[in-house]
Each structure stands twice: as structure tokens, then as C-alpha cells.
C-alpha positions as CSV (number, residue, x, y, z in Angstrom):
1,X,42.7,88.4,30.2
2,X,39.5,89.2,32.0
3,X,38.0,87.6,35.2
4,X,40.7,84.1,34.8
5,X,39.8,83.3,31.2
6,X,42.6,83.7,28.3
7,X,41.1,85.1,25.5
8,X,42.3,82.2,23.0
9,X,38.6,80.0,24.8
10,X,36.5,83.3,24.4
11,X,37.0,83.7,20.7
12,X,36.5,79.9,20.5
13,X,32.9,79.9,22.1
14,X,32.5,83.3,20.0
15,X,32.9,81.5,16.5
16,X,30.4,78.4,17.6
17,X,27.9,80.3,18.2
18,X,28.3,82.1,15.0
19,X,28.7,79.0,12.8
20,X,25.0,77.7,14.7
21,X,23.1,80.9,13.9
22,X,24.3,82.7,10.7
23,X,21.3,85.1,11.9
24,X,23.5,86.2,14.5
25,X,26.5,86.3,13.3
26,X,25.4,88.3,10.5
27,X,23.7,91.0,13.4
28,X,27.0,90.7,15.1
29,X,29.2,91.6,11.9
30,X,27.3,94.4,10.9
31,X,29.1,97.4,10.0
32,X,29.7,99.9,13.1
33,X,29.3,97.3,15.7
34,X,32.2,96.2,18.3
35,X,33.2,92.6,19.0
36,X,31.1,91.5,22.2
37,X,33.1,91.6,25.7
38,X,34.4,88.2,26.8
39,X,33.0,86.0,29.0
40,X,33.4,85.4,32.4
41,X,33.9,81.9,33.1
42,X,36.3,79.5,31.5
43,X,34.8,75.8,32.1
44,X,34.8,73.8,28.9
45,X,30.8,73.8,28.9
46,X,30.7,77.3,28.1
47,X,30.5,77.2,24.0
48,X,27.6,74.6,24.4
49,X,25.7,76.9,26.9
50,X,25.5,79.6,24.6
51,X,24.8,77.5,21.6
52,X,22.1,75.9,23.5
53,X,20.3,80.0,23.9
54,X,21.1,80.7,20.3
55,X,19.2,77.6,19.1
56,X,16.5,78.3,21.2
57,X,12.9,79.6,20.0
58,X,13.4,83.6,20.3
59,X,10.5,85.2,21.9
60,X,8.8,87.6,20.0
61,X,11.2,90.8,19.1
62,X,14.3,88.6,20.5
63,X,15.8,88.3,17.4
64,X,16.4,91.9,17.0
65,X,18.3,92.2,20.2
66,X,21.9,92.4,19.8
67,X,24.1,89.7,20.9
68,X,26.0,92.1,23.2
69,X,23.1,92.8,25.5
70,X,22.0,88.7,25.3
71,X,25.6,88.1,26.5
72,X,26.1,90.9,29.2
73,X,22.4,89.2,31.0
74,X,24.0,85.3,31.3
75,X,27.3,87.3,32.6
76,X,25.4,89.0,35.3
77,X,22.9,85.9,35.9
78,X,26.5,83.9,36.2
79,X,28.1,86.3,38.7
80,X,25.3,86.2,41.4
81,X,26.3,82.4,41.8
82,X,30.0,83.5,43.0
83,X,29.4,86.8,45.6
84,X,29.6,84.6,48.6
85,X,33.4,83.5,48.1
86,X,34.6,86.9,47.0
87,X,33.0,88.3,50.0
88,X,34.9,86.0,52.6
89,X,37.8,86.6,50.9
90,X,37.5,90.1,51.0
91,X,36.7,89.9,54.3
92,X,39.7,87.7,55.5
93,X,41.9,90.5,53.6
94,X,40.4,93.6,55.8
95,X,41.2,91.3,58.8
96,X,44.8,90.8,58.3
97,X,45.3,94.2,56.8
98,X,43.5,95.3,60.4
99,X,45.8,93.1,62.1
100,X,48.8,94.3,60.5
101,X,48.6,97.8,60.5
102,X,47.3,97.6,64.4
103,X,50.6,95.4,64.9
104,X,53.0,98.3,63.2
105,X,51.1,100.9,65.1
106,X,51.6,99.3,68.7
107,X,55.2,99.1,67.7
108,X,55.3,102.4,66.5
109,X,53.2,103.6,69.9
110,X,55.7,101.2,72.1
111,X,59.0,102.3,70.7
112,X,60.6,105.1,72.6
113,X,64.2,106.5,73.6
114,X,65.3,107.9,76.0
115,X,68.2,110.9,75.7
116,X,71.2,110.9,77.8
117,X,71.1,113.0,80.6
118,X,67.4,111.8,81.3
119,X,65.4,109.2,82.8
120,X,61.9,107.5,81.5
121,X,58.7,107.6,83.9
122,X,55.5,105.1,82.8
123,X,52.3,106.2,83.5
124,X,50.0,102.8,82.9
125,X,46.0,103.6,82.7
126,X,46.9,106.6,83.9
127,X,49.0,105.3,87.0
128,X,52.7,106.0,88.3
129,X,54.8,103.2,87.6
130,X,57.5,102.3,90.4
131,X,60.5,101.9,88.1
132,X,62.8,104.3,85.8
133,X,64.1,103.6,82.2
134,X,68.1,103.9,81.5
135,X,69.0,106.4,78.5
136,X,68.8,104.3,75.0
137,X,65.9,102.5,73.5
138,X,63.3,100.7,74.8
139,X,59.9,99.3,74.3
140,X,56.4,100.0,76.3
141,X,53.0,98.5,76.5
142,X,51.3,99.7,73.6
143,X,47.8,102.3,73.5
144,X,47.6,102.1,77.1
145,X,51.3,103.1,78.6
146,X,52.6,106.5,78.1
147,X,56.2,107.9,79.2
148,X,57.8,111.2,80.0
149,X,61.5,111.9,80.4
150,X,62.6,113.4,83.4
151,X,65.8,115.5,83.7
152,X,68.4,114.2,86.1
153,X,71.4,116.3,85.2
154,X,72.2,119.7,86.1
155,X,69.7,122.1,85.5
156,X,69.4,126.0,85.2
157,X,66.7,127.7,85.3
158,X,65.9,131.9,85.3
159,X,62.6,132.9,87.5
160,X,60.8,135.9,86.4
161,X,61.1,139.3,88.2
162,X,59.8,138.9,92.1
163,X,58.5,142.3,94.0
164,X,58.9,142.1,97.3
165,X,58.8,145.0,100.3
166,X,61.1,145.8,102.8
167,X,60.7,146.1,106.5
168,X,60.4,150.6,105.8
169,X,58.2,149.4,103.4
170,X,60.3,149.9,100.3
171,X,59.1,148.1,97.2
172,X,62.3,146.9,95.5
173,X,62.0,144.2,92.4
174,X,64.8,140.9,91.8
175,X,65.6,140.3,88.2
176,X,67.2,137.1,86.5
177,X,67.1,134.8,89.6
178,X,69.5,132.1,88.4
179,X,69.2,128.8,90.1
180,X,71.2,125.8,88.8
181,X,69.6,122.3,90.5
182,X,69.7,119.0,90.3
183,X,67.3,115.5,90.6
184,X,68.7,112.3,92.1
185,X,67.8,109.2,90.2
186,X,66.3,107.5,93.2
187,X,64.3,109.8,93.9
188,X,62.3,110.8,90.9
189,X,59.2,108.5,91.5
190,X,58.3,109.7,95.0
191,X,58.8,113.3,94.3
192,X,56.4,112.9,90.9
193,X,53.8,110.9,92.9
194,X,53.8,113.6,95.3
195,X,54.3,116.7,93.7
196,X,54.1,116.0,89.9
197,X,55.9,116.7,87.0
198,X,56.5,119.9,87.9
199,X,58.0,119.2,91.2
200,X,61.1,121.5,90.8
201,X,58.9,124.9,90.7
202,X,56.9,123.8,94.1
203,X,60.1,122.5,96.0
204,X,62.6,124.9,94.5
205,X,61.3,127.8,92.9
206,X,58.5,128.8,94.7
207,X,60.3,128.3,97.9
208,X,63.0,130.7,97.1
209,X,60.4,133.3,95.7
210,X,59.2,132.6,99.7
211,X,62.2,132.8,101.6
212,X,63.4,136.3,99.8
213,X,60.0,137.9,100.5
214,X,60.6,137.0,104.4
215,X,64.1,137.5,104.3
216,X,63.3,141.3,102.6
217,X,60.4,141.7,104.8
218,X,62.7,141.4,107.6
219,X,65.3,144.0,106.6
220,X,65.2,148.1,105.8
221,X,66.2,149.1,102.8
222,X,70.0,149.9,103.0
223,X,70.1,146.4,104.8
224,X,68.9,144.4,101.8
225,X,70.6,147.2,99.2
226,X,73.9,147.4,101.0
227,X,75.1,145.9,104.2
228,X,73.7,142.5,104.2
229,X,73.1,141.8,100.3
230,X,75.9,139.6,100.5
231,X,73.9,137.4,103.5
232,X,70.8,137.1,100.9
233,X,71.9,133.9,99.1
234,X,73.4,132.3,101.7
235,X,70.1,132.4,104.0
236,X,67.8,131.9,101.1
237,X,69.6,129.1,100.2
238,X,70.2,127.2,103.8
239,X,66.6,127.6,104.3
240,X,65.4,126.4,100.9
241,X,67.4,123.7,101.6
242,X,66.3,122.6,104.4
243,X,62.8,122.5,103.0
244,X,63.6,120.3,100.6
245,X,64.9,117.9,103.0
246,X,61.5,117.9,105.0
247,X,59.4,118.1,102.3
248,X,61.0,116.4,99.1
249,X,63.3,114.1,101.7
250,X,66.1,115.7,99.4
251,X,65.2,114.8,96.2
252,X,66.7,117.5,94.8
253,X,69.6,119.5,95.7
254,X,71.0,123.1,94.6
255,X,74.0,123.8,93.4
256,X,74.1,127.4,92.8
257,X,71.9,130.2,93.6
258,X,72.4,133.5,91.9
259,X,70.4,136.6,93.2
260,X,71.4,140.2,92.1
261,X,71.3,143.4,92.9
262,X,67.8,144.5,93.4
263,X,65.9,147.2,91.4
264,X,65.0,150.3,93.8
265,X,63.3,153.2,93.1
266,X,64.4,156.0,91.4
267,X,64.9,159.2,93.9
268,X,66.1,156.4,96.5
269,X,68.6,155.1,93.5
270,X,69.4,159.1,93.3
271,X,70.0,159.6,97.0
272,X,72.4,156.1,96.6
273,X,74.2,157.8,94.1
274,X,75.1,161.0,95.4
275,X,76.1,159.1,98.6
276,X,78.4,156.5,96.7
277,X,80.3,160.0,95.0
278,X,80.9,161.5,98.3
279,X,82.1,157.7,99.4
280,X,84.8,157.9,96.4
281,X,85.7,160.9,97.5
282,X,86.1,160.1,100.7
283,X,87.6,157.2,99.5
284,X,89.6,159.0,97.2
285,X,90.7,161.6,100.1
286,X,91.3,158.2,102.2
287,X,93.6,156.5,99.5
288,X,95.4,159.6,98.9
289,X,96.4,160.1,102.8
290,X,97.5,156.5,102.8
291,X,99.6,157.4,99.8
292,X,101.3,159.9,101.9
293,X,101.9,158.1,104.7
294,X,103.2,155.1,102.3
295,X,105.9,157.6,100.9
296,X,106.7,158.9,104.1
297,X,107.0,155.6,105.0
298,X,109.2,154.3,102.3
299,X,111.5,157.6,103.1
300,X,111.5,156.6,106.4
301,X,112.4,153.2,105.5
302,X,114.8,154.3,102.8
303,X,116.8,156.8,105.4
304,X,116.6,153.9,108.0
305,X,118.1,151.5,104.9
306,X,120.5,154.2,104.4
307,X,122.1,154.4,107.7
308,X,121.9,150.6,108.9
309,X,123.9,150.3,105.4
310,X,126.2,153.5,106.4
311,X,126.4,151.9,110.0
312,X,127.6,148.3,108.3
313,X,129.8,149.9,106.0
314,X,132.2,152.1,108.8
315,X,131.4,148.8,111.1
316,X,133.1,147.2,108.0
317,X,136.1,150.1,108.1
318,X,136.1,149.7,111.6
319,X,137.0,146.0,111.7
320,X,139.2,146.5,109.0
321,X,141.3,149.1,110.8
322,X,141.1,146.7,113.9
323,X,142.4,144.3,111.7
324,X,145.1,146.2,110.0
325,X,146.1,147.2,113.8
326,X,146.3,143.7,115.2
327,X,148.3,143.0,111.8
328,X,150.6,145.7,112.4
329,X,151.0,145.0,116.3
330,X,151.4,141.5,115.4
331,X,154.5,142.1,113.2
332,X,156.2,145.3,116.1
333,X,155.5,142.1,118.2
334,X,157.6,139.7,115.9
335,X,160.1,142.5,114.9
336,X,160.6,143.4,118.8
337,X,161.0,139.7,119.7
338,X,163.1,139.6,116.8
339,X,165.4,142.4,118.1
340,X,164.8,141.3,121.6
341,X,166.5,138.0,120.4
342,X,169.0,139.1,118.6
343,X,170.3,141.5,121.5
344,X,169.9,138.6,123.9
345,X,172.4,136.5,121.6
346,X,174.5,139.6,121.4
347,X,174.4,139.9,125.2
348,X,174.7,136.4,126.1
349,X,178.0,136.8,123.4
350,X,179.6,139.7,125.5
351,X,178.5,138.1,128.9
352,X,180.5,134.5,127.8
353,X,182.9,136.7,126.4
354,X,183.9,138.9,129.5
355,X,183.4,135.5,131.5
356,X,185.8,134.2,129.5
357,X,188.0,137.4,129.8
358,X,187.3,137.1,133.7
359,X,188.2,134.0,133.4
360,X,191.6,134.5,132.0
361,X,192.6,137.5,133.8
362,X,191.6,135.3,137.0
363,X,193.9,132.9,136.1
364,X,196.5,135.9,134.7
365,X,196.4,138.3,137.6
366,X,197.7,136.0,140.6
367,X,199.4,138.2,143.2
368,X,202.6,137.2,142.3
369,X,201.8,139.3,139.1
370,X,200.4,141.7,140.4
371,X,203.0,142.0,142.8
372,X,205.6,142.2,139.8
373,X,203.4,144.5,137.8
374,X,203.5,147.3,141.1
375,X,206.7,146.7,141.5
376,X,207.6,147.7,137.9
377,X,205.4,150.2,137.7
378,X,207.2,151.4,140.8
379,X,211.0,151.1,139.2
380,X,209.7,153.5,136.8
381,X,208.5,156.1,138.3
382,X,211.0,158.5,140.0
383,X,208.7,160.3,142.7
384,X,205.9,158.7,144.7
385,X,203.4,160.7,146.4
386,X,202.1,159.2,149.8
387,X,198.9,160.4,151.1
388,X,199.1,158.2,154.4
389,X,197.6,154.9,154.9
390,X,194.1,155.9,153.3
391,X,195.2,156.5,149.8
392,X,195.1,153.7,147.6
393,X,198.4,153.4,147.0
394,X,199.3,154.0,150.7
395,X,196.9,151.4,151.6
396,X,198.8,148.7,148.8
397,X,202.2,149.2,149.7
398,X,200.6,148.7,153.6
399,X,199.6,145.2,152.6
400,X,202.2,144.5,150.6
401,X,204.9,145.2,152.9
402,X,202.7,143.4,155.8
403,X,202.4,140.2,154.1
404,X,206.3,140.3,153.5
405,X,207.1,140.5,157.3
């Protein structure tokens, strides 16, 4: 199928004209040749149109043309009549083809996203937009809106080797300057419209680069190298700081700010070196004479130790001998007391019973018996001495014999 026709109407119109002109259907069935190319348009009328040019009077030398090259002239002549329609329609095809792939490519050029961690700047016709873009996806104004993503979390950066002099005029060099900063969401507009993209390096970097050359410039040598190397950071970074408030209006802050050791040169390294050995020794010398006094120390401590615990122990055998003594004197004190009771018992047993003895020889030894008793006493004995009046017995008989009279 050619052009719209089915090939069922072009053999159709092909056999009518053959029946009309046995002439040319003889020319067209001659041995070598191909069957002649369909035609073009389908319409009913067709057959009649070309039975109509085979009946015709041939002009001179017609008749030996083939009926392929008759039938490829009416195709062409036929064709001419339908350009105009093919043309629109081609036309209205490149349009929506235009339209379509323009359509995909502003959606292609709109579409963006935005990674975590960052935040999305416009730039319209070549202008600043005001607002900021969240991470995730998002669409922009196509062919005339561009976007760049702006860093907002912590950030590390190394700066490349800075010379500077010192105030002898000592050329030392900083290597692998780390600084780890930080942008605050607010502020990313202003501090792009002010200072571009690239406002970290002008309010950050370059400032520190600044402030170390000062700060160097300022100092000798063993200043920077040794006694106030610690200080470096801490003023670079106050100052740098401060900067960035008056510039940026803190836009950025720092969170770190690593500066090491500078690189001196060589025969002042040298010099450095030979001073830090005779430091160690020194040091060396020092820790060992602390050593000593530590041990001496500890001995002193240990003998010190030693007696307080000698001290504590006859303390110790001391109260325990005063204890055992107050024991002991307690019990001679219960054992006397014991004795001391016992003899008064025994006492108050011979006083009670002499008083009772007393008693009864009171009440036995009236003078009447005594009186006998002498007298008995006197019946027995055969001699009696007198010594007068001041013997006892003198002095008896006296009284006796007085009371009688």
C-alpha cells in the first residue's frame, strides 16, 4: 500500500487500460519489462482517466514510449495539486514538536534539589533573589533563573602556607591552617549580596592570614616560637571575630581555629635544638633532685609513720598497764574491804562478847562476893605479908575492915 491506495484498485485500473489498448498492453508485457508502479490516488475516476490518455491520438513517436514513463508524468502532474496540505501539516507537526521539546526542557532546566546540609540561592536575570530554598526538591523559573547551593553546616577548610616576619625580622612560614566555620541560614543573602559567593575567604580566611601577619610582626622570634605560641589562636581568633561582627554583622561564626607550630629556619631550628637538650638535661638533673628529695621525703615520712605508730602502740601498753593496775587496785580494794569487814564482824563479835562477859561478871562480882572470895582466899593461906597501907592488899583489908566499923 502506497500513498493511501490498496493495491486491489491499482491492478484494477491497470487491466482497463490494457483491455482498451492491446497496443499497450502488448508493450507492457514484453519480456524483461517490470509491472508499472501504482498509482497515487484512489478516487473511483481513476481507471477512466487513464483510459481516456490511452484512447487518445498519440503524437508522433508517443507510441513507443513506455507506459511506465506515461504513468510516472500524470503521478507527478497529480502531486503538484496536493503540496499545500502536506506543507501545513508538516508545519503544524514542527510546531508542536517545538512546543514539546521546549516544555520538557524548561522542566528539565527548572527542576533542581537541594542536598541536606545546604541551602538554594536564585539569581533571576542575573539578580539576587531575597529568599532561600529548604533541602529537597523544588522547581525554578525556567532559561532565565539559575541557583547555587550554599553550605550552611559546619565547614573545614586548610589555607595554604602563609610567610610572615617577625618583629627581629625573622621569616618563619604557617603550614595546614585548619579552620572549621560555619554560615547562619538568615544570613546567607546579605553576606552574598555583599561579598559574593565566596564570602567565607574575604571574611574568614583572609582575615586570619591578616591578623597572624600583625600578630607575628609584633613579636621576636622566641615570642611567636616559644613563650606566647599558645596566645596565637586565641588573639587571631578574638580579633577575626570581631571583624566579622562589624563587617559580615556575624554571619558567620568559627568554631575552631587550628594554627601550628611554625617553620623557622634551619641554623635557628639548630640553635633551638641544642638549647631544648641542655633543657632536658636540666630537666633531667631537675627531676632527678626532686627524686631525691621525694625519697628522703617518704623516709622521712616512713620514720615519722614509724614512731607515731611505735608512740600509739606503748601508748596502747601504757593504758593497758594503767588498766591492769586500776584492775588490780580495784580488787586489793575489794579484798581489803573484804577483810576489813570481816575483822569488823569479828571485832564487833569479841566486843558483844566481853560486854556480855562485863556484863555477867557485873552482875557476878557484887562485893558481897568479892568479899567472900578474899576472905577464902584468906582462910587459905597460912602467912600474909603486909607492906603497910600502900600495898594492895594492905590498902583492901583497909577498906574492908573500915566499912565493917
Amino acid at each position: 500500500m502506497i500513498g493511501g491506495v490498496s493495491s486491489t484498485s491499482e491492478s484494477a485500473e491497470y487491466t482497463s487500460v490494457a483491455q482498451e489498448d492491446p497496443q499497450i498492453a502488448v508493450i507492457n508485457n514484453q519480456p524483461g519489462e517490470s509491472d508499472p508502479p501504482p498509482a497515487y490516488n484512489s478516487s473511483t475516476s481513476e481507471p477512466a482517466e487513464y483510459t481516456s490518455v490511452a484512447q487518445e491520438d498519440p503524437q508522433p513517436g508517443e507510441n513507443d514510449l513506455p507506459l511506465a514513463y506515461k504513468t510516472s508524468n500524470n503521478i507527478q502532474s497529480m502531486g503538484e495539486g496536493n503540496q499545500t496540505p502536506c506543507i501545513a501539516c508538516a508545519a503544524c507537526g514542527i510546531v508542536t514538536l517545538a512546543v514539546v521539546i521546549i516544555s520538557v526542557a524548561a522542566i528539565i532546566d527548572g527542576y533542581h534539589e537541594i542536598e541536606e546540609g545546604y541551602v538554594g540561592v536564585y539569581f533571576k536575570f542575573g539578580a539576587l533573589q531575597d529568599g532561600v530554598s529548604e533541602p529537597g526538591v523544588h522547581m525554578m523559573q525556567a532559561f532565565v533563573t539559575r541557583t547555587r547551593s550554599v553550605l550552611i553546616r559546619p565547614e573545614e577548610e586548610r589555607l595554604n602556607s602563609l610567610e610572615a616576619i617577625t618583629k627581629d625580622g625573622i621569616e618563619i612560614t604557617f603550614s595546614k591552617i585548619g579552620v572549621l566555620s560555619r554560615t547562619k541560614k538568615d544570613k546567607v543573602v546579605v553576606l552574598i549580596k555583599t561579598f559574593g559567593m565566596d564570602f567565607k575567604k574575604v571574611l574568614i580566611y583572609d582575615r586570619i592570614r591578616e591578623d597572624l601577619r600583625i600578630f607575628c610582626a609584633k613579636q621576636t622570634i622566641d615570642q611567636v616560637y616559644n613563650e606566647q605560641f599558645l596566645e596565637i589562636v586565641e588573639a587571631v581568633k578574638k580579633d577575626v571575630e570581631e571583624q566579622i561582627i562589624r563587617l559580615g554583622d556575624g554571619g558567620v561564626e568559627i568554631l575552631n581555629l587550628v594554627i601550628p607550630k611554625p617553620d623557622i629556619p634551619q641554623d635557628i631550628a639548630l640553635n633551638y635544638k641544642q638549647v631544648k637538650v641542655q633543657w632536658t638535661e636540666q630537666l633531667v638533673a631537675k627531676q632527678q633532685k626532686i627524686t631525691e628529695e621525694i625519697k628522703k621525703e617518704t623516709e622521712l615520712l616512713k620514720a615519722v609513720a614509724d614512731a607515731r605508730r611505735q608512740k600509739q602502740v606503748l601508748e596502747i601498753k601504757i593504758q593497758e598497764r594503767i588498766i591492769e593496775t586500776e584492775g588490780q587496785r580495784n580488787i586489793s580494794e575489794i579484798n581489803n574491804q573484804i577483810v576489813r569487814d570481816k575483822q569488823n564482824n569479828l571485832a564487833d563479835i569479841a566486843k558483844y562478847a566481853k560486854d556480855k562477859e562485863a556484863a555477867g561478871n557485873t552482875a557476878l562480882y557484887s562485893p558481897e562476893y568479892v568479899k567472900l572470895q578474899v576472905a577464902q582466899s584468906l582462910t587459905n593461906n597460912t602467912k600474909f605479908f603486909f607492906s603497910g597501907q600502900e600495898s594492895v592488899l594492905g590498902g583492901l583489908l583497909t577498906k574492908i575492915l573500915a566499912k565493917k566499923k
